[in-house]
C-alpha positions as CSV (number, residue, x, y, z in Angstrom):
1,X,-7.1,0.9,-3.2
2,X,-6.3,-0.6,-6.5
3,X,-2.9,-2.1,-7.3
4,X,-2.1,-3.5,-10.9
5,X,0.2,-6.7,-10.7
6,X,2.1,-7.4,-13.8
7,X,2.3,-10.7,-14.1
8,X,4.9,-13.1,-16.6
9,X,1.7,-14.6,-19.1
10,X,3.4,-18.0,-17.8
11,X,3.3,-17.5,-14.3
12,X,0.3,-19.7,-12.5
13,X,2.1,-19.0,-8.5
14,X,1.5,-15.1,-8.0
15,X,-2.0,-15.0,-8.8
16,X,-2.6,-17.4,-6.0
17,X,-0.7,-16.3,-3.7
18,X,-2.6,-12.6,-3.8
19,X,-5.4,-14.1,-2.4
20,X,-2.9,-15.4,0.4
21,X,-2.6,-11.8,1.4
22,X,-6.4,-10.3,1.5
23,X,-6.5,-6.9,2.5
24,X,-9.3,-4.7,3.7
25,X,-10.4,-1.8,1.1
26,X,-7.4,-3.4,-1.6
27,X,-8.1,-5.2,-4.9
28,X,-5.2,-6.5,-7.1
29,X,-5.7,-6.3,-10.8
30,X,-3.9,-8.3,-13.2
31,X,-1.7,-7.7,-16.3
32,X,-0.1,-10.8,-18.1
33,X,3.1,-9.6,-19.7
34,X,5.8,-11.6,-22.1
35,X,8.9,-10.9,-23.9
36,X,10.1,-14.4,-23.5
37,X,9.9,-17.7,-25.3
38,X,7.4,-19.6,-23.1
39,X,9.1,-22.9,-24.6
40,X,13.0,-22.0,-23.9
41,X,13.9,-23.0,-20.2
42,X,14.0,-19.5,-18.9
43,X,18.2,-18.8,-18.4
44,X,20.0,-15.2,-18.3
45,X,19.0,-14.8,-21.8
46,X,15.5,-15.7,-21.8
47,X,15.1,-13.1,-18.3
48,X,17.3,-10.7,-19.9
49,X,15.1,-10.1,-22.7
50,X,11.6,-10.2,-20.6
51,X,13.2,-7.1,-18.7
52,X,13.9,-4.9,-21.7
53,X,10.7,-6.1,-23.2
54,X,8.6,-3.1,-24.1
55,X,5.8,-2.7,-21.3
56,X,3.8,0.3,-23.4
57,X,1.1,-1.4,-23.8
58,X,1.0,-3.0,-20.6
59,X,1.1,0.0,-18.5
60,X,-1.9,1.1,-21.0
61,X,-4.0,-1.5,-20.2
62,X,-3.4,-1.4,-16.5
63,X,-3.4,2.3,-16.2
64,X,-6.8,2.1,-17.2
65,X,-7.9,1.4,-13.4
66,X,-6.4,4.3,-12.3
67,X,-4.0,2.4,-9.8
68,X,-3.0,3.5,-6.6
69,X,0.5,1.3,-7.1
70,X,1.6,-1.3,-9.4
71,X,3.8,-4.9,-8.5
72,X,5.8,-5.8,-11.3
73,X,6.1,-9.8,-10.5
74,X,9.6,-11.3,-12.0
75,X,12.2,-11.2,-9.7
76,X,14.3,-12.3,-12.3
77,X,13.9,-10.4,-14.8
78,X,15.4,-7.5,-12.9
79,X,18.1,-9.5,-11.1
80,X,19.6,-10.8,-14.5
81,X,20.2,-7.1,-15.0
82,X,21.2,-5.6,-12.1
83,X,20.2,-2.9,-9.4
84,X,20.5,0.1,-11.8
85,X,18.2,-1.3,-14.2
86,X,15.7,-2.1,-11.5
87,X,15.6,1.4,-9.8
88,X,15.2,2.3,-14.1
89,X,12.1,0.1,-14.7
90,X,10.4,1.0,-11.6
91,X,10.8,5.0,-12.2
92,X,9.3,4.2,-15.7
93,X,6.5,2.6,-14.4
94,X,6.2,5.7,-12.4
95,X,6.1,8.1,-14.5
96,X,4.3,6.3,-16.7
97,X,1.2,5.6,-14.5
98,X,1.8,8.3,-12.0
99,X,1.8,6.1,-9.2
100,X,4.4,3.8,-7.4
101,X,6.0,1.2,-8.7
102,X,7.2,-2.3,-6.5
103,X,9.5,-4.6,-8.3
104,X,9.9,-8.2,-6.7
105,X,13.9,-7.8,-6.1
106,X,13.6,-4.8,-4.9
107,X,10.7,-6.4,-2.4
108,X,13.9,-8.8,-1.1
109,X,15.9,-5.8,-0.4
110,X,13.5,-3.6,1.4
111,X,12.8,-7.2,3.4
112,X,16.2,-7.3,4.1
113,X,16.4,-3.9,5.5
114,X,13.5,-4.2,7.6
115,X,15.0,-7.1,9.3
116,X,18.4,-5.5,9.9
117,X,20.1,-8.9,8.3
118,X,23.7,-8.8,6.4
119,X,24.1,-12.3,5.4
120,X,21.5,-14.3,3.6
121,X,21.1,-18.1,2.7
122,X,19.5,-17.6,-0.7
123,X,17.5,-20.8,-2.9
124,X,15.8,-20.3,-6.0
125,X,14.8,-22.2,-8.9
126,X,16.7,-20.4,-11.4
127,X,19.3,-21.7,-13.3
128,X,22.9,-21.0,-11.9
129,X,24.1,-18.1,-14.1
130,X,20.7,-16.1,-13.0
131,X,22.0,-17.6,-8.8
132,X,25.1,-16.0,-9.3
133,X,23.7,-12.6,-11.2
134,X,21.3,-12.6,-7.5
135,X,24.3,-13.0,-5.6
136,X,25.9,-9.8,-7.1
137,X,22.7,-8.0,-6.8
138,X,22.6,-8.5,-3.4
139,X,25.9,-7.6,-2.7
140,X,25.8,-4.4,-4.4
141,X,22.8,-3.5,-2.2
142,X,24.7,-4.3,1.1
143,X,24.1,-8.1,1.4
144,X,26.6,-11.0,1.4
145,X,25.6,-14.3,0.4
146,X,26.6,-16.6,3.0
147,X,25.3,-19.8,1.7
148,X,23.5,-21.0,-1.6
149,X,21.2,-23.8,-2.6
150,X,20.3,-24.7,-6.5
151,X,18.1,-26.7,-8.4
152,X,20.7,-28.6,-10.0
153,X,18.5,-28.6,-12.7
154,X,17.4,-26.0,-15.7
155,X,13.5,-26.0,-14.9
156,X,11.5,-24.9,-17.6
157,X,8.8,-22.7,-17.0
158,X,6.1,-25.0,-15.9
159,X,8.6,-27.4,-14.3
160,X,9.4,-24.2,-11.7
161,X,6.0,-23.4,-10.9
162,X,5.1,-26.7,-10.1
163,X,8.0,-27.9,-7.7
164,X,6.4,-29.3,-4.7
165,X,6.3,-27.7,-1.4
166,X,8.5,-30.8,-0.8
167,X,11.5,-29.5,-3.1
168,X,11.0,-26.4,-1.9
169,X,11.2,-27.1,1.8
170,X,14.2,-29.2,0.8
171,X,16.0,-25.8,-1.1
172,X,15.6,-23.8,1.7
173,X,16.8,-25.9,4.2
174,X,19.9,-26.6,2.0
175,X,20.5,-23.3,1.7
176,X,20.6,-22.8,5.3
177,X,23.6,-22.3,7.7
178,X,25.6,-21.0,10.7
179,X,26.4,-17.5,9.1
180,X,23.3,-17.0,7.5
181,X,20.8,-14.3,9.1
182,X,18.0,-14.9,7.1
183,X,16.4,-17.1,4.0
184,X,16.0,-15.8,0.8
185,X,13.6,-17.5,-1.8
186,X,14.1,-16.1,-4.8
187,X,11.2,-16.3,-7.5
188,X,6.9,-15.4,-8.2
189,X,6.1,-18.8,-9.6
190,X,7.2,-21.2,-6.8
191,X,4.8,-22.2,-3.8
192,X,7.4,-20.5,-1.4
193,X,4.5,-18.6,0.3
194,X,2.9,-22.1,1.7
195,X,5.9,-23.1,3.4
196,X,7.7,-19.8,5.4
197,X,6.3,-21.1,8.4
198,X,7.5,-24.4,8.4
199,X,11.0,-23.2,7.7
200,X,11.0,-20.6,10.3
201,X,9.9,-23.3,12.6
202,X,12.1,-25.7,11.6
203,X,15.5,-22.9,11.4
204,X,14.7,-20.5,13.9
205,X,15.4,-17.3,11.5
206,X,13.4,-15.3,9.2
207,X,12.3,-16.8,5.9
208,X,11.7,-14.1,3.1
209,X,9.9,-14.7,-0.4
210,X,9.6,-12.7,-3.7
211,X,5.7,-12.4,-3.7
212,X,5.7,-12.2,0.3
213,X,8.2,-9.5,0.1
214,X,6.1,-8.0,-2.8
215,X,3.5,-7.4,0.1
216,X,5.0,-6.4,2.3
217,X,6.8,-3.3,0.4
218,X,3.5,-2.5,-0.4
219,X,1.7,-2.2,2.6
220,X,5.1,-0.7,3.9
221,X,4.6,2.2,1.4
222,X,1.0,3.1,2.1
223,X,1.4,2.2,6.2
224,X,-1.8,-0.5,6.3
225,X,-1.1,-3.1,8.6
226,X,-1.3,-6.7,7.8
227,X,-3.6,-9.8,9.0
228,X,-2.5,-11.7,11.6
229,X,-2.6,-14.9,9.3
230,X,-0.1,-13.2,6.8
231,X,2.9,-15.8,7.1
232,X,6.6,-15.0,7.9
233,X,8.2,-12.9,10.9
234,X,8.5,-10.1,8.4
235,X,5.5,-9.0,8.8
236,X,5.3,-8.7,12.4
237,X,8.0,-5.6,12.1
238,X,4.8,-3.1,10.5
């Protein structure tokens, strides 16, 4: 199997993390796309215009492997949009490349479903407008937001991919509480993947990630089971 991964020219997290998630008889191949200002700290605007960015050339260059599915790695991106303009961009991709298309927020959702959750604890790097766009996004897909944690800060690009597991372990468990069914942690560029074990240990509930969620729609959609070393209860539900 082949599967294109289009991948935010900034991002330095994702790329890494697919070699978390080795699969027999599967190869990811890479994309780098932009329609942002890699020098702006990356707020509504910023995502906003990276999702209506024109992906025609893009999908050319990707479509030239013949892909069996393609990941299209910004969760927020879509979530500054909305649901609607998700379900949009991944039928384009579709019928552009003939083959199926797996957006990161989406990924959450199908995550969520899987693990028959309502209420989330959700953390991300983001700056708070894009938080409270997710938290709408969610909701219209069934999901309440019980409990929230933010930066407190408006990262720029670099300064989100390289938060420490440290910050990150501290997000999620701020984001955490008694309503909550599951965490959510929002983003491609953070090291969220390194630490879903140590949350899980540490909460006792699910612990859900863009790129791990990215996975595990994947190999959801084509039925291939994962390794036992893939981390996070989510996969154990395939």
């Amino acid at each position: 199997m082949r599967v294109g991964v289009l991948v935010p020219f900034a991002n330095i997290n994702l790329e890494l993390d697919l070699h978390r998630f080795r699969i027999p008889n599967l190869n990811y191949y890479i994309t780098r796309i932009g329609g942002y200002d890699i020098n702006k700290i990356p707020d509504q605007k910023q995502m906003k215009q990276m999702g209506e960015s024109d992906l025609t050339d893009a999908l050319k260059l990707i479509n030239g492997i013949n892909p069996n599915a393609i990941l299209y790695g910004c969760t927020s991106a879509t979530l500054a949009h909305g649901l609607k303009f998700t379900y949009d961009l991944e039928k384009k991709i579709t019928k552009t490349c003939g083959c199926v298309a797996i957006s990161a927020s989406r990924s959450l959702i199908t995550a969520m479903k899987e693990l028959n959750i309502k209420n989330i604890g959700f953390a991300s790097p983001y700056v708070e407008e894009i938080n409270d766009q997710a938290i709408k996004y969610f909701l219209e897909a069934g999901f309440e937001t019980v409990s929230r944690s933010d930066i407190r800060k408006n990262l720029s690009n670099y300064e989100q991919s390289m938060l420490s597991t440290e910050k990150i372990l501290r997000l999620a468990y701020n984001a955490d509480s008694k309503k909550c069914d599951a965490i959510v942690l929002s983003c491609t560029d953070i090291k969220a993947v390194e630490v879903i074990n140590i949350i899980e240990k540490k909460l006792g509930k699910p612990v859900i990630t863009s790129n791990q969620a990215m996975i595990f729609a994947l190999l959801k959609y084509f039925n291939l089971k994962p390794s036992n070393s893939f981390p996070g209860q989510l996969f154990k539900t395939l």
